[in-house]
DSSP file (Angstrom, degrees, kcal/mol; ACC not computed):
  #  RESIDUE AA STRUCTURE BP1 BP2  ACC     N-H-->O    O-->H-N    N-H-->O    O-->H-N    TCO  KAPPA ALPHA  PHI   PSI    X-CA   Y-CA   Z-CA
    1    1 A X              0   0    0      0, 0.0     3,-0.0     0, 0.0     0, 0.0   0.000 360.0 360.0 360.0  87.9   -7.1   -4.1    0.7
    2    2 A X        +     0   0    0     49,-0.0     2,-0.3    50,-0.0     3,-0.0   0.192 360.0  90.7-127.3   4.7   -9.8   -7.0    0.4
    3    3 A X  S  > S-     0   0    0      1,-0.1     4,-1.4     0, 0.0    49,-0.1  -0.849  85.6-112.7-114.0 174.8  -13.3   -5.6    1.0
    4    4 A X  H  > S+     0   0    0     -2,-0.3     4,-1.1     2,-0.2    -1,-0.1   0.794 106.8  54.2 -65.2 -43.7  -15.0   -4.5   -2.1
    5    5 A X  H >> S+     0   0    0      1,-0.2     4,-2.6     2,-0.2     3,-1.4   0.996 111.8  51.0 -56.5 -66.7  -15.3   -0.2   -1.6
    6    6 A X  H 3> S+     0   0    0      2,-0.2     4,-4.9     1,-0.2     5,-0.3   0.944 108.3  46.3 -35.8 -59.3  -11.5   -0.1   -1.0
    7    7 A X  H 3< S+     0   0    0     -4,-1.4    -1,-0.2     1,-0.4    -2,-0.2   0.636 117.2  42.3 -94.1  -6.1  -10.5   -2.0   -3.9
    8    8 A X  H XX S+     0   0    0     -3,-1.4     4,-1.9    -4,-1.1     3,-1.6   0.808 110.3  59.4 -96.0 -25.9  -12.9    0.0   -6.4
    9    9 A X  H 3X S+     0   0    0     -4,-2.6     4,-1.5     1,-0.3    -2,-0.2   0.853 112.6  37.7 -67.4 -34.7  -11.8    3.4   -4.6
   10   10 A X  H 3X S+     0   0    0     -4,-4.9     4,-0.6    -5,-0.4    -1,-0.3   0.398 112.7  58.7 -98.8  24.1   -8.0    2.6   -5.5
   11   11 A X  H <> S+     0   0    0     -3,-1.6     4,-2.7    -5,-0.3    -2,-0.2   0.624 112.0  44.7-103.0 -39.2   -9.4    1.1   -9.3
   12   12 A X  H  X S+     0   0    0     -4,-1.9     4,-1.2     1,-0.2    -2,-0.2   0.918 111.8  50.7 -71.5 -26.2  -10.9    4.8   -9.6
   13   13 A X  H  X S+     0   0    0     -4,-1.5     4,-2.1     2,-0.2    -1,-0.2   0.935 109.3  48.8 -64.6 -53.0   -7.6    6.1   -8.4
   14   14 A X  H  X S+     0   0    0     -4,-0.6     4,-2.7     1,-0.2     5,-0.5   0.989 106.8  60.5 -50.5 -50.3   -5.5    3.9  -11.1
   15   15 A X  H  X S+     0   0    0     -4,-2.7     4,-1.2     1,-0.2     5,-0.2   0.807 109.9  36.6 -57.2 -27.8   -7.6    5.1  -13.7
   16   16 A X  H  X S+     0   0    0     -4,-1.2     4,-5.3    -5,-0.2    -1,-0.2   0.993 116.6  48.2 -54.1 -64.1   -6.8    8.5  -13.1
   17   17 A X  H  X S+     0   0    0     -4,-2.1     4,-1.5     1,-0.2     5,-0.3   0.785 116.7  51.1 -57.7 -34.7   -2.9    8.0  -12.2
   18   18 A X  H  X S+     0   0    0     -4,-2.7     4,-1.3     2,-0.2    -1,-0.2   0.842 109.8  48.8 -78.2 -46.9   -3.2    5.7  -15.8
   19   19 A X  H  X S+     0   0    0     -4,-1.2     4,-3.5    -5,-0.5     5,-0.4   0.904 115.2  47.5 -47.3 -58.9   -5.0    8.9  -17.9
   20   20 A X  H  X S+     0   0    0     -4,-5.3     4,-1.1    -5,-0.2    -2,-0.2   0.834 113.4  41.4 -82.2 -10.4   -2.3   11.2  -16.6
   21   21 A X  H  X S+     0   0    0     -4,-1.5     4,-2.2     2,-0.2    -3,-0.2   0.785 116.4  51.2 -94.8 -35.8    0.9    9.1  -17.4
   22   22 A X  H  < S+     0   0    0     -4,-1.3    -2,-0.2    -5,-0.3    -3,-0.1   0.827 107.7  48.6 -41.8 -33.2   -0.6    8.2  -20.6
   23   23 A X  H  < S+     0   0    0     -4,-3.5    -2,-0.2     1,-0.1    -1,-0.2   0.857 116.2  56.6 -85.8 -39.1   -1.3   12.2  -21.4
   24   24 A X  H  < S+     0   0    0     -4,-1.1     2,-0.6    -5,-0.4    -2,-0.2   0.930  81.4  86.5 -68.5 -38.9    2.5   12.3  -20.2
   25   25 A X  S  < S-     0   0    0     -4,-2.2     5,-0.1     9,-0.1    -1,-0.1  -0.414  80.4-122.9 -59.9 101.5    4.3    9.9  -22.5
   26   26 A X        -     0   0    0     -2,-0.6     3,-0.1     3,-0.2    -1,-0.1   0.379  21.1-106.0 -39.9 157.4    5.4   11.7  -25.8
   27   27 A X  S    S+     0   0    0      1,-0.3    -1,-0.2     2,-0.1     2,-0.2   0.273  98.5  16.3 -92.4  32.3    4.5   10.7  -29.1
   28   28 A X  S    S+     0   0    0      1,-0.1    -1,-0.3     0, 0.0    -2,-0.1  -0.543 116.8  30.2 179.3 150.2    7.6    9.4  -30.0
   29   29 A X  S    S-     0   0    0     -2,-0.2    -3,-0.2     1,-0.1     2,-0.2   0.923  77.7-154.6  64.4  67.9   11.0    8.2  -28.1
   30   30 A X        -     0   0    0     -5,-0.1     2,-0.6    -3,-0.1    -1,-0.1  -0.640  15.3-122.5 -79.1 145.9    8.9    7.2  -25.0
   31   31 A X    >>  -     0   0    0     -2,-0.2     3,-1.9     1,-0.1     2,-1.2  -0.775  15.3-126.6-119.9 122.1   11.2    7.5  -22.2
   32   32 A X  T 34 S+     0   0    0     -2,-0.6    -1,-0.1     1,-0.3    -2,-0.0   0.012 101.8  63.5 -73.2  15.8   11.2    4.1  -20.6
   33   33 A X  T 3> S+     0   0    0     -2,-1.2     4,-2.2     3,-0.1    -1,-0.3   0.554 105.6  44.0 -71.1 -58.6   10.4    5.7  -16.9
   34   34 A X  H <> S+     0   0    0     -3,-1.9     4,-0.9     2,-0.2    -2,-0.2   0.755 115.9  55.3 -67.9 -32.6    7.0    7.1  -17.9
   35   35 A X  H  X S+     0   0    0     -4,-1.1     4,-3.6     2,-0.2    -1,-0.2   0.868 111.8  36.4 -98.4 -44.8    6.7    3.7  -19.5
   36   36 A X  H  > S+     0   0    0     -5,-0.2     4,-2.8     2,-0.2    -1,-0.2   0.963 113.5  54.1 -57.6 -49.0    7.4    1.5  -16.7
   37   37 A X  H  X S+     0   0    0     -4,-2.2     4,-1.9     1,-0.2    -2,-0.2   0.852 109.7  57.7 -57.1 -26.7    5.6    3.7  -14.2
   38   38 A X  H  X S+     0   0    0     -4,-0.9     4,-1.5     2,-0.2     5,-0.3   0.914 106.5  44.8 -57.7 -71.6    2.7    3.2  -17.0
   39   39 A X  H  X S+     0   0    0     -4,-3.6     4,-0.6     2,-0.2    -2,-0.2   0.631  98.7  72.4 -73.2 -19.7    2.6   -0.5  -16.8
   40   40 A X  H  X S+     0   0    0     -4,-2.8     4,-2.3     2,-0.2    -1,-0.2   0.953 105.9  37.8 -12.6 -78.6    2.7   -0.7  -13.1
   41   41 A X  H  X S+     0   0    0     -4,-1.9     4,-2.8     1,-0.3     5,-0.3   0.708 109.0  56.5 -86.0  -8.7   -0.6    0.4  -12.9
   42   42 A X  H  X S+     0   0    0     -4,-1.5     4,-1.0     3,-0.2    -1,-0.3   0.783 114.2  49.6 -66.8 -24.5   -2.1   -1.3  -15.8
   43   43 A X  H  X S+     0   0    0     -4,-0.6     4,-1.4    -5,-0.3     5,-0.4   0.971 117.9  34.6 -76.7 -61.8   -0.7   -4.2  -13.9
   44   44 A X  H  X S+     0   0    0     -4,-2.3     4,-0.9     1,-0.2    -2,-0.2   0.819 113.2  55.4 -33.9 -47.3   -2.1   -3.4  -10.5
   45   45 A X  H >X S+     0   0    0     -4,-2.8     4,-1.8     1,-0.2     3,-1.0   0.996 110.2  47.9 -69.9 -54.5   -5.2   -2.0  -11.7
   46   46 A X  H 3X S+     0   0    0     -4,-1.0     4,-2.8    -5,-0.3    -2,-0.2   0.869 111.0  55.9 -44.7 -34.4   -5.9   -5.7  -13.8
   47   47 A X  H 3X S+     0   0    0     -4,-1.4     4,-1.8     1,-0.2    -1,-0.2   0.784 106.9  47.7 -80.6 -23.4   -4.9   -7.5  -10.5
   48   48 A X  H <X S+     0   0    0     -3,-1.0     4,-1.1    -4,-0.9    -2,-0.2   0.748 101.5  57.4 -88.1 -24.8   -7.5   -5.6   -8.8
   49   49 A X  H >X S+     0   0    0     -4,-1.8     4,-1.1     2,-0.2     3,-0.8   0.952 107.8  58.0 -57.0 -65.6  -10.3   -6.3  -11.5
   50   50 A X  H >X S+     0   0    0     -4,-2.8     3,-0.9     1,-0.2     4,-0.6   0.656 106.2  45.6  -4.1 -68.7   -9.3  -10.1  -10.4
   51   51 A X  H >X S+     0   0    0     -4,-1.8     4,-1.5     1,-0.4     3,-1.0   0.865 114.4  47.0 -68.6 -46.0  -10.1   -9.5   -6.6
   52   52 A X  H <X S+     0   0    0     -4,-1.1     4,-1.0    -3,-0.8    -1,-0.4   0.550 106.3  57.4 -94.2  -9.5  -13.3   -7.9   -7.5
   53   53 A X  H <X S+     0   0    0     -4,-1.1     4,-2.4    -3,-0.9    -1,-0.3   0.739 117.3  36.5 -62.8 -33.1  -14.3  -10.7   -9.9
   54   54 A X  H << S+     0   0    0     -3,-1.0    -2,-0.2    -4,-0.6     4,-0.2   0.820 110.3  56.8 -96.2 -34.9  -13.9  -13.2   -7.0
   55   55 A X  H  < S+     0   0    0     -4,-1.5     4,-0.2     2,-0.2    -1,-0.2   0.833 109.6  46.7 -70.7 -31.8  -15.0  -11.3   -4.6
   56   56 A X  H  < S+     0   0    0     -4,-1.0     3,-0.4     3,-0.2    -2,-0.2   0.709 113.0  50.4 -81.9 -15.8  -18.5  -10.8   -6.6
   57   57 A X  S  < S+     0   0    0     -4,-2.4    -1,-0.2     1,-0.2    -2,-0.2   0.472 102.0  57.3 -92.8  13.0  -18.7  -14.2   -7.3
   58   58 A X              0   0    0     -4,-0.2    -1,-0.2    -5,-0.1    -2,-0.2   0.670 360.0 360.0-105.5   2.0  -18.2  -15.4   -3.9
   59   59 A X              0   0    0     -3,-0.4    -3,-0.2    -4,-0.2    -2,-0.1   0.213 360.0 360.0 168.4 360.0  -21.2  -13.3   -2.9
């Protein structure tokens, strides 16, 4: 995933997947599945701002 379209088509995708495990995780005793799966994509999706930072400043 390196050209620019891709890598915003699967940032709109996290944002979904990120909405809907967030609407899933209970408001208290969050169950440390939901939690992980949660931070996944906050991680991925942030790694993916990166590429697209670099990619717009290299042209």
């Amino acid at each position: 995933m390196c050209d620019f379209e891709s890598i915003k088509k699967r940032m709109k995708a996290l944002e979904t997947l990120i909405r809907e495990t967030r609407d899933r995780l209970p408001a208290h005793s969050t169950k440390p599945p939901v939690m992980m799966e949660l931070l996944d994509y906050e991680d991925e999706y942030e790694a993916l701002a990166k590429q697209l930072d670099e990619l717009k400043s290299k042209g």
